[in-house]
N, C-alpha and C positions, 0 to 999 in steps of 0.2 A: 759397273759390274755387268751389268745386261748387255750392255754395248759390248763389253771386250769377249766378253765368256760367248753368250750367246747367238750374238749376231757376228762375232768374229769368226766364229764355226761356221758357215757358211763358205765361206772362204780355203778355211785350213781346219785340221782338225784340232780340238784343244783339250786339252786336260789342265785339270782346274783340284789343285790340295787345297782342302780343307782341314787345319790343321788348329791346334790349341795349347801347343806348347809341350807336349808330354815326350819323353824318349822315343816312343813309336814315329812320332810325326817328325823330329829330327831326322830319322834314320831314312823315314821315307823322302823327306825333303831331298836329301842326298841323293837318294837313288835317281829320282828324277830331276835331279838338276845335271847328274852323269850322262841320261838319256837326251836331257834338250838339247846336250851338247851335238852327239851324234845325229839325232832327228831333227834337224832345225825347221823343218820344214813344219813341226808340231810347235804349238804355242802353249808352253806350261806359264799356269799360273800358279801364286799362294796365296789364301786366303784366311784368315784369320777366324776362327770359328768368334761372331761377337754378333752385338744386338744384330747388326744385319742380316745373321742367318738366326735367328735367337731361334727357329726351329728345329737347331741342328746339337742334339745332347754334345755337349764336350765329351762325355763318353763313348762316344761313337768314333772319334778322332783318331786318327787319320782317316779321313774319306775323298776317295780320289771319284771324281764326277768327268766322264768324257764326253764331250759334245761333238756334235759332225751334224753339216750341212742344218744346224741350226736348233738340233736334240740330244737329248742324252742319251746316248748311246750304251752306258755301260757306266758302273757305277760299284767299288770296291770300299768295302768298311774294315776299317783297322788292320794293320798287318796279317791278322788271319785268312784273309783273301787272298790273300800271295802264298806265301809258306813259312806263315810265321816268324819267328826270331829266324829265321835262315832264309828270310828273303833278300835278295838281292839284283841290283839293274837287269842281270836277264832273265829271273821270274818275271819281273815285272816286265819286262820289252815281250817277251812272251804272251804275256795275258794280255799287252795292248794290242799285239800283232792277231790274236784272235781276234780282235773287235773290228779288222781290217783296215787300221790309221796309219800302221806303218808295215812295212815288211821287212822280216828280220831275217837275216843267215843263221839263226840258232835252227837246228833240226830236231830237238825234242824240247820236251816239257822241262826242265832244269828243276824246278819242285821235285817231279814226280822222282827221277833221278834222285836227288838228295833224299828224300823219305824211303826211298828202296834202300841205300847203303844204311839208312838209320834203323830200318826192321833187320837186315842180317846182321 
């Protein structure tokens, strides 16, 4: 675990689900397995919330962990971190591309966007 997550970040950057089985972590699985595609340069992992993180609530599940140069950098708990039930791979390539892992051609926030057509 140590070895791949955290000393792999050194190198490249990683993002690491922490997931436990629920719909939310399915969905996220998804999103970033869309994204590994295109960022190859990024190393996603999945991790199974279990004794080895046993400090980690399954209720807290999906929790995306990003390392660089050997830290965590940025760290999102359950789809509400993104934009909820309406998140999708460019929220999320969004929120990583703030943390400065990858750079993306999206020009605005895609959440912010969706939640503006949901209040009018």
């Amino acid at each position: 675990f140590k070895e791949k997550i955290v000393v792999g970040s050194i190198h490249h950057p990683v993002v690491m689900l922490i997931f436990s089985g629920s719909t939310e972590c399915a969905i996220l699985a998804k999103l970033l397995k869309t994204l590994s595609f295109k960022f190859p340069k990024i190393s996603f992992f999945k991790i199974e919330q279990s004794e080895m993180l046993r400090n980690v609530p399954k209720e807290d599940c999906p929790i995306v962990m990003v390392y660089n140069n050997g830290v965590v950098i940025g760290q999102f708990v359950k789809l509400d971190a993104f934009a909820g039930a309406k998140t999708t791979s460019e929220v999320v390539e969004w929120k990583l591309s703030k943390l400065g892992i990858l750079k993306t051609t999206l020009e605005v926030n895609v959440s912010v966007i969706k939640t503006l057509d949901t209040l009018l």
